[in-house]
KEKE-781716 format. One record per residue (C-alpha): x, y, z. Coordinates in steps of 0.05 Angstrom, whole numbers, padded with zeros to 5 digits, always signed. Layout:
N
XYZ
...
! end
This chain:
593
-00365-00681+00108
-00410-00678+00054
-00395-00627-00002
-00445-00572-00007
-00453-00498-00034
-00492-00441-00008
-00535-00399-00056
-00520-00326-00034
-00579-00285-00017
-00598-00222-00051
-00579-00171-00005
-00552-00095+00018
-00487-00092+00044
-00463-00029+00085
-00423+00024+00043
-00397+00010-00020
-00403-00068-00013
-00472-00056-00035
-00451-00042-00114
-00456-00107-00164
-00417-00098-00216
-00433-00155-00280
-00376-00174-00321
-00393-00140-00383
-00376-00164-00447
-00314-00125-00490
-00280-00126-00558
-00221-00161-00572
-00172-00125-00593
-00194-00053-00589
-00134-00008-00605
-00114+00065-00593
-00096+00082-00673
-00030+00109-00679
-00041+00190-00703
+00009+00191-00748
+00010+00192-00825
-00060+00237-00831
-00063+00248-00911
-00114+00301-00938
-00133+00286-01010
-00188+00313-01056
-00234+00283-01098
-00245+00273-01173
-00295+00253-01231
-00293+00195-01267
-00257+00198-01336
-00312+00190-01400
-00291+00146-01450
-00278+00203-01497
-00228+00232-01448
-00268+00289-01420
-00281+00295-01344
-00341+00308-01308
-00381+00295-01363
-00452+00245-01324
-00443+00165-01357
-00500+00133-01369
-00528+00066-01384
-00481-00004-01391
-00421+00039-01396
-00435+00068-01332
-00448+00017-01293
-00387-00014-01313
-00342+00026-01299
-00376+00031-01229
-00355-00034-01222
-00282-00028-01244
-00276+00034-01195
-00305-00010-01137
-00259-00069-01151
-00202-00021-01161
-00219+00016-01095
-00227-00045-01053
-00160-00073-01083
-00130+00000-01059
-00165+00001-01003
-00150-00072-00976
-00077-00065-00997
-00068+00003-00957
-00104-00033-00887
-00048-00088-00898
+00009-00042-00907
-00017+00014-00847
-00030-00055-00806
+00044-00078-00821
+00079-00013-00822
+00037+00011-00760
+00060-00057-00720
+00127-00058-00750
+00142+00019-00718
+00109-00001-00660
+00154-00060-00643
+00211-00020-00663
+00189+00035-00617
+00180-00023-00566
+00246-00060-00569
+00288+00004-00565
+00245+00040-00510
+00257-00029-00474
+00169-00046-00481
+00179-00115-00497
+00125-00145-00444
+00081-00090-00468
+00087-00098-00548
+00058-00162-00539
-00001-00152-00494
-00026-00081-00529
-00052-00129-00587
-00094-00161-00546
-00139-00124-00485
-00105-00151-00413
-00161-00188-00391
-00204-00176-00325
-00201-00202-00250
-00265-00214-00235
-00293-00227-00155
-00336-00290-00151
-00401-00249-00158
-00379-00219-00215
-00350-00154-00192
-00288-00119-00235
-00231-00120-00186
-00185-00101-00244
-00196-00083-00311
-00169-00038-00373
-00183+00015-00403
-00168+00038-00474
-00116+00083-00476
-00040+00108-00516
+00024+00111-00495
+00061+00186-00519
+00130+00172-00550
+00188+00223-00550
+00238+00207-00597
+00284+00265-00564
+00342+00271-00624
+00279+00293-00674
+00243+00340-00620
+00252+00417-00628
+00251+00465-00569
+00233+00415-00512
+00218+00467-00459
+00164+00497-00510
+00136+00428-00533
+00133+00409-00466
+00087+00461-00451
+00044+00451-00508
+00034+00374-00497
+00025+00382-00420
-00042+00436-00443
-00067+00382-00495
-00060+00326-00446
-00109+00362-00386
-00097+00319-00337
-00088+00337-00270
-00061+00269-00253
-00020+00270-00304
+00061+00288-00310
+00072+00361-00298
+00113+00400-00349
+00185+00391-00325
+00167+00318-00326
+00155+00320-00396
+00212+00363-00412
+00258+00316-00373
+00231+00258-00421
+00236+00298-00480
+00304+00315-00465
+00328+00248-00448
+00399+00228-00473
+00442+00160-00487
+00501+00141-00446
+00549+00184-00490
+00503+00247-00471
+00472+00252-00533
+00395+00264-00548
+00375+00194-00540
+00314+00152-00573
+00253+00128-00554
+00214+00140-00490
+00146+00141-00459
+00119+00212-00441
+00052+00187-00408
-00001+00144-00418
-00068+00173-00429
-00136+00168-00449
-00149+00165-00537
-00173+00233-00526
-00117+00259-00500
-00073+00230-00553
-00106+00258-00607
-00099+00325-00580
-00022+00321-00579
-00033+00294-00644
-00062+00352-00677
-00004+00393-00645
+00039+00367-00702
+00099+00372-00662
+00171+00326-00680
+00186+00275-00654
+00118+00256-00620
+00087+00195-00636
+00030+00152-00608
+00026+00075-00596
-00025+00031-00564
-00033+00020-00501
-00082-00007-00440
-00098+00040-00372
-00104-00017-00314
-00150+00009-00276
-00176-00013-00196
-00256+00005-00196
-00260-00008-00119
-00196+00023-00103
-00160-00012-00043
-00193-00072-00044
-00154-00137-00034
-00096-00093-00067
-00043-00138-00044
-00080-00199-00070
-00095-00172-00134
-00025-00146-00153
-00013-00086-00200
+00009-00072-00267
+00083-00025-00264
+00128+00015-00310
+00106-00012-00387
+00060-00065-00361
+00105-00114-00319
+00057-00140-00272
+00078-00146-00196
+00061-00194-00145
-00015-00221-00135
-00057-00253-00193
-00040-00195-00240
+00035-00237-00239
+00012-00304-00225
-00036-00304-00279
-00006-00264-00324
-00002-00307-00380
-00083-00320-00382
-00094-00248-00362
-00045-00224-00424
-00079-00273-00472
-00147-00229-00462
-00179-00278-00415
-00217-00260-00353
-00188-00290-00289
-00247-00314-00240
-00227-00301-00165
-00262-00354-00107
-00256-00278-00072
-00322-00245-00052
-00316-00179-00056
-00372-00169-00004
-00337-00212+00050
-00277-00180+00030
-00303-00114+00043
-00326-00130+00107
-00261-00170+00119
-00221-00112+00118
-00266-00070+00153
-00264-00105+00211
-00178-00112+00199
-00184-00045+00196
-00234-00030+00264
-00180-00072+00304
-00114-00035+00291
-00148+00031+00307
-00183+00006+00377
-00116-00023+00387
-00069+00017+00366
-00035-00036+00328
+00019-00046+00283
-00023-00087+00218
-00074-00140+00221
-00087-00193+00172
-00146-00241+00163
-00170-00301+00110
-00238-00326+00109
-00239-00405+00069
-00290-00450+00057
-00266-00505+00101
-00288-00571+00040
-00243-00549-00007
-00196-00485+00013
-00224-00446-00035
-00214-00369-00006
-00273-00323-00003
-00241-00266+00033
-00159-00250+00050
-00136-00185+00073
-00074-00137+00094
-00088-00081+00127
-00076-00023+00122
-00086-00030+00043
-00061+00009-00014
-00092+00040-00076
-00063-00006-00133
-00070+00058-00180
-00011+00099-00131
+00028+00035-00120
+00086+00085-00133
+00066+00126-00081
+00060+00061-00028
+00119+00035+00008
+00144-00040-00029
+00132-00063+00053
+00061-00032+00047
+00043-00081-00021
+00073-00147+00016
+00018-00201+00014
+00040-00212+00088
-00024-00273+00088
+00021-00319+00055
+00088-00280+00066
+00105-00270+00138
+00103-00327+00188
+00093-00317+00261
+00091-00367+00325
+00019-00381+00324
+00018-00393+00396
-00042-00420+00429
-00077-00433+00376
-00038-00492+00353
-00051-00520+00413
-00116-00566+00381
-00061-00600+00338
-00033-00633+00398
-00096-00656+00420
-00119-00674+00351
-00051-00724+00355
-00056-00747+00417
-00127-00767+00398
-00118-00803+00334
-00058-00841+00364
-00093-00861+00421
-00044-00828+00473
-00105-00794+00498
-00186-00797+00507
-00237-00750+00533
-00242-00782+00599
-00161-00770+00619
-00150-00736+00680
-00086-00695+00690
-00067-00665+00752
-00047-00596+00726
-00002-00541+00766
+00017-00483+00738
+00076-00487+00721
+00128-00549+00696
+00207-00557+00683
+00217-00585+00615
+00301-00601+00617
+00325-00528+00627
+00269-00496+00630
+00213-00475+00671
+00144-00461+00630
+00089-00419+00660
+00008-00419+00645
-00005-00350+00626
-00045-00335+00694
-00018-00371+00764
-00060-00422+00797
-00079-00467+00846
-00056-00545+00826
-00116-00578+00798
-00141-00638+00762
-00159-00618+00691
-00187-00669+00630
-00173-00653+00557
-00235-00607+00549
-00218-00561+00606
-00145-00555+00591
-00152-00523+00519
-00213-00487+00550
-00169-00450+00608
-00110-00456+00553
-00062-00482+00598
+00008-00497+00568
+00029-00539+00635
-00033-00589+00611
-00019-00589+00534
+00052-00606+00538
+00036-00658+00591
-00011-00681+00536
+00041-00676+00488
+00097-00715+00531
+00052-00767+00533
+00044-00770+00450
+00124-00769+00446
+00154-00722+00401
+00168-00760+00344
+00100-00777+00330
+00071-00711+00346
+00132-00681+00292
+00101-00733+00245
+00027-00700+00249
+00053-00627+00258
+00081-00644+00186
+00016-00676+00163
-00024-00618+00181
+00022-00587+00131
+00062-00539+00176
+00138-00528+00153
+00113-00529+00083
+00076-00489+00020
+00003-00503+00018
+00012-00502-00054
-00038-00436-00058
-00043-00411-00131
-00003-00350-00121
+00075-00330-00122
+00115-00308-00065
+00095-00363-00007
+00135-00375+00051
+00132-00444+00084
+00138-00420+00152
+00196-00465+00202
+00188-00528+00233
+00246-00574+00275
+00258-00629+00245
+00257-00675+00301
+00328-00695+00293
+00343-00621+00313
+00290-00617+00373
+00326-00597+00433
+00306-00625+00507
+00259-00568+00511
+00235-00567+00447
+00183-00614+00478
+00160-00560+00520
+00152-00506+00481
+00132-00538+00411
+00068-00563+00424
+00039-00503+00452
+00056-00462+00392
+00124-00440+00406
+00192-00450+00368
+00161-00452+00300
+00128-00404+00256
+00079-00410+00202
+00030-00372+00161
-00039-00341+00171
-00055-00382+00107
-00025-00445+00136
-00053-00443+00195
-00126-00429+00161
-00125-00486+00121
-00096-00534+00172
-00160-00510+00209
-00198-00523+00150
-00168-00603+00160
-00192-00605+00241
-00264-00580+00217
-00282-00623+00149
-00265-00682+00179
-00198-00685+00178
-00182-00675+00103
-00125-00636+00080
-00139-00579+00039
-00103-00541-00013
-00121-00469-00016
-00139-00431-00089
-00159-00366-00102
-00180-00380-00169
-00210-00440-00207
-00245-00494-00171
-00217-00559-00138
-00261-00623-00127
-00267-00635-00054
-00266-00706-00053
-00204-00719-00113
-00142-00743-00080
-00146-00712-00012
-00097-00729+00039
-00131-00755+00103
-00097-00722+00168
-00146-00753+00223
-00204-00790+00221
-00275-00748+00223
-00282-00783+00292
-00222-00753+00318
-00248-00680+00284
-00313-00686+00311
-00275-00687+00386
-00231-00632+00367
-00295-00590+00334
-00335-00591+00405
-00278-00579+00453
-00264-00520+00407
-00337-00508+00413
-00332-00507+00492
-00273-00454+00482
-00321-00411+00448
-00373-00420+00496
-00345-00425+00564
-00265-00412+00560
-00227-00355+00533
-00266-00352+00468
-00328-00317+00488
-00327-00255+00437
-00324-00308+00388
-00407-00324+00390
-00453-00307+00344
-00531-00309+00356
-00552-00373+00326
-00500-00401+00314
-00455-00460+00346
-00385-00436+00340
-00313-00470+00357
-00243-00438+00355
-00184-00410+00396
-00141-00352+00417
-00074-00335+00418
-00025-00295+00445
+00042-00308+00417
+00107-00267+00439
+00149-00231+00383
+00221-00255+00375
+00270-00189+00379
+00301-00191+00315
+00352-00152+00338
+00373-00200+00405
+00347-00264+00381
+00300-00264+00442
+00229-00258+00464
+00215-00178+00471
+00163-00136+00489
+00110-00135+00432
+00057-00196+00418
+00009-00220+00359
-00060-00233+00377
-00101-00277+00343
-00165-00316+00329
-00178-00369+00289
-00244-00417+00280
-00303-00440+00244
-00374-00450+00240
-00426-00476+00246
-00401-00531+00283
-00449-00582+00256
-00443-00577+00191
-00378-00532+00179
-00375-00487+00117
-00327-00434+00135
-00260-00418+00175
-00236-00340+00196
-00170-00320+00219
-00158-00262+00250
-00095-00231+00266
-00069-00178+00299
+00015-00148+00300
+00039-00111+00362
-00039-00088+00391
-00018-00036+00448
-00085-00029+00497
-00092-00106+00504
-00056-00169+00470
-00100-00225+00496
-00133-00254+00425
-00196-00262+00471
-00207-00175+00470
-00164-00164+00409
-00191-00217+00353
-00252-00243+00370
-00294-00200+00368
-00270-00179+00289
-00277-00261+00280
-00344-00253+00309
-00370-00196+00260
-00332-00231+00198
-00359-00294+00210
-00433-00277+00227
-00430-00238+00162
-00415-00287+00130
-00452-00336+00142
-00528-00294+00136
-00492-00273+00066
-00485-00345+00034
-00550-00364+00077
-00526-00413+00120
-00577-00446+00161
-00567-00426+00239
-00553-00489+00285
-00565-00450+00352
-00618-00428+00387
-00597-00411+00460
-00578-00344+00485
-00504-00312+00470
-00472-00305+00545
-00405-00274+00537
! end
């Protein structure tokens, strides 16, 4: 596959997708000043040299001692910005280290840096601002300056009065006024307000406001910054050290695509009534991720008011049996390995015993002869694990592993799960049986997009990034040969359009993928129950491939065939997509669904 980037278009997205936002340009280093120390001093005439004052000076003499009082002045001057500078960080770190702000003393002297979307949009960013500081031994009548800071503060978002009395008030172990703590945080404004109050025991520090400009936006990829500035989960943790250094981090995330990503997450739990839906869209060359969503979302600004289950990155976190749509890594296998071609016939009922067990194709038929092409078309599991029994299990363990399932992807993010795979040691006399067809392992929505990303770019591996960029042709792994991927790409492409993936097309375009259905495991029995994940997954144009969506759907309650559930969200993802970067079309026949 040859490498190749799209130029996007200029263009108007629907709603608030349609905002660009450039990076703009801020100083290093900007502080809140501490309001503290304010002198008021009055000013006086020069001495003559006879000893009188206010008397004019003229001539040499004058302009001499014009020049002593400057060099004096700046000598003053320069020594008084060193000592406020030291005395002003020295009382902050002190205030720091006993109010527990370590993380924070360090990164106030330098601005947090932003996360910035691929086009340039602020996905996080700060905002100059000061932390209050009680020091609750030295305040007088807390229920009174309680009041009086809650009127200067004017903030309706801000803490209400008996939350700054219960600060102010604040005691030690031994129930004794104790010392420092953090009223609020607030805008310079603010600060100086409470300032001017000249109440004891208040003091201000510097501080940064991290602030979300689009709100829920790829929340749980992006993180958010807690209690003091302790970053949790996303890029704000796993970058923290370039973000806390004042450097911008760079996402491969679109924020259009994203937007549109989660729309269409969104669309699909209300028709269906469902649980949560998750999605990734990933250029399929190099894994770099242009869109990954959760939904439902959060506001990273009220992550205290969102449920810890809510802020899960669940893309990366939460395997699931993929189900049918692992079936094409049987076939891929079976291909390179030469246990199977095109041409092979298989006389296919509908249903087989596998050692103990009897396994079903999802609808009952007729016995029929079947060759490769039909048999992920129909999805039949009686046809892919006679396919797979004639791979062996051992060698089809070896490629399940080389398509990188039962393992980290290596993503540049914390917090990864490597999903569950046999080892074939452990693989029971069904395990045959239900294995290849997607069953008895779990992985990722992340795994299983880039191991898709592998079937379309000819078989390379992938590692995806959400940040930075990767060369696509430096030491990748090769999984298959592109002559293998370029069978697997067009009997995908036939699943699309004439099997179970028909809500997958898009006008134009040549599409290939597959659906799933997957059962849900009881956790509570250790069985299969009554609920199902739906999914999508695929990539286009099938020509030339440039990008792969995965769609998935938890517990949907009016259907759970992937065909209704996903495809049509892959479908409006996708074809966004692609007119966004400008991708040429490759189709020109009629969409028949």
């Amino acid at each position: 596959m040859r490498n190749k980037t799209w130029e996007r278009k200029p263009r108007r997205e629907p709603g608030s997708s349609e905002r660009r936002t450039a990076a703009s340009g801020k100083q290093r280093g900007a502080q809140v000043i501490p309001f503290s120390g304010r002198r008021s001093g009055r000013a006086y005439g020069l001495a003559s040299g006879d000893g009188s004052y206010g008397k004019p000076i003229v001539g040499r003499g004058r302009i001499k001692v014009v020049m002593v009082a400057v060099a004096v002045a700046g000598t003053l001057l320069g020594a008084r910005a060193a000592h406020l500078s030291f005395t002003d960080a020295s009382r902050y770190e002190a205030i720091a280290e006993e109010a527990g702000l370590t993380h924070v003393s360090q990164q106030t002297l330098v601005e947090r840096g932003d996360i910035l979307s691929a086009d340039g949009r602020k996905l996080a960013t700060s905002l100059k601002a000061a932390n209050i500081i009680a020091t609750p031994y030295q305040v007088e009548e807390p229920g009174k300056t309680a009041r009086s800071m809650h009127e200067a503060i004017e903030d309706e978002k801000g803490p209400s009065v008996s939350d700054i009395e219960s600060s102010l008030r604040k005691t030690d172990a031994k129930g004794s006024p104790g010392g420092y703590s953090v009223v609020a945080t607030v805008d310079p404004e603010s600060a100086a307000r409470v300032m001017e109050l000249g109440l004891a025991g208040i003091d201000t520090v510097p501080a940064a406001d991290r602030a979300y400009p689009d709100g829920a936006v790829a929340s749980q990829l992006i993180g958010h910054l807690g209690d003091y500035g302790k970053p949790y989960g996303g890029v704000e943790a796993r970058y923290d050290g370039t973000l806390s250094a004042g450097d911008d981090v760079r996402l491969t995330i679109d924020a259009a695509v994203q937007q549109k990503l989660e729309s269409s997450l969104s669309k699909a739990m209300d028709e269906y009534d469902a649980k949560s839906a998750m999605g990734v869209v990933m250029r399929v060359d190099d894994g770099a991720v242009v869109a990954l969503a959760n939904s439902p979302g959060y506001d990273n600004a009220e992550y205290t008011a969102t449920d810890a289950e809510l802020q899960r990155d669940r893309v990366l976190t939460d395997p699931y049996e993929p189900g049918s749509t692992f079936k094409p890594f049987t076939f891929a296998a079976a291909l390179e390995e030469g246990a199977l071609s095109e041409s092979d016939p298989f006389t296919v009922p509908d249903e087989i015993l596998v050692a103990d067990r009897v396994i079903h194709d999802s609808e009952p038929h007729a016995t029929e002869t079947m060759y490769p092409e039909d048999i992920l078309q129909k999805s039949s599991n009686v046809g892919t694990i006679q396919i797979a029994q004639e791979l062996g299990g051992q060698t089809l363990d070896r490629y399940i592993r080389g398509f990188g399932f039962g393992q980290k992807t290596g993503v540049d993010l914390w917090g990864e799960n490597s999903g569950t795979t046999l080892r074939y040691e452990d693989w029971s006399g069904s395990s045959i049986g239900n294995i290849p067809i997607g069953q008895g392992l779990t992985a990722t929505p992340l795994q299983l997009a880039a191991a898709y990303a592998t079937l379309a770019n000819g078989g390379l591996a992938v590692a995806p990034r959400v940040s930075g960029g990767v060369d696509p042709e430096e030491g990748r792994q090769r999984v298959i040969s592109e002559h293998t991927s370029a069978i697997v790409r067009g009997m995908l492409q036939s699943v699309v359009e004439q099997g179970t993936g028909r809500y997958a097309q898009i006008p134009g375009y040549n599409v290939a993928g597959k659906t799933g259905t997957s059962q849900k495991v009881d956790s509570d029995t250790g069985v299969y129950g009554e609920e199902y994940v739906s999914s999508f997954v695929g990539f286009a144009p099938v020509s030339d491939p440039e990008f792969v969506t995965l769609i998935v759907v938890d517990e949907p309650q009016e259907s759970i065939w992937g065909e209704r559930v996903a495809a049509p969200a892959f479908a409006e993802v996708m074809d966004f997509t692609l007119q966004y970067f400008n991708v040429p079309p490759d189709h020109t026949e009629e969409v028949t669904r």
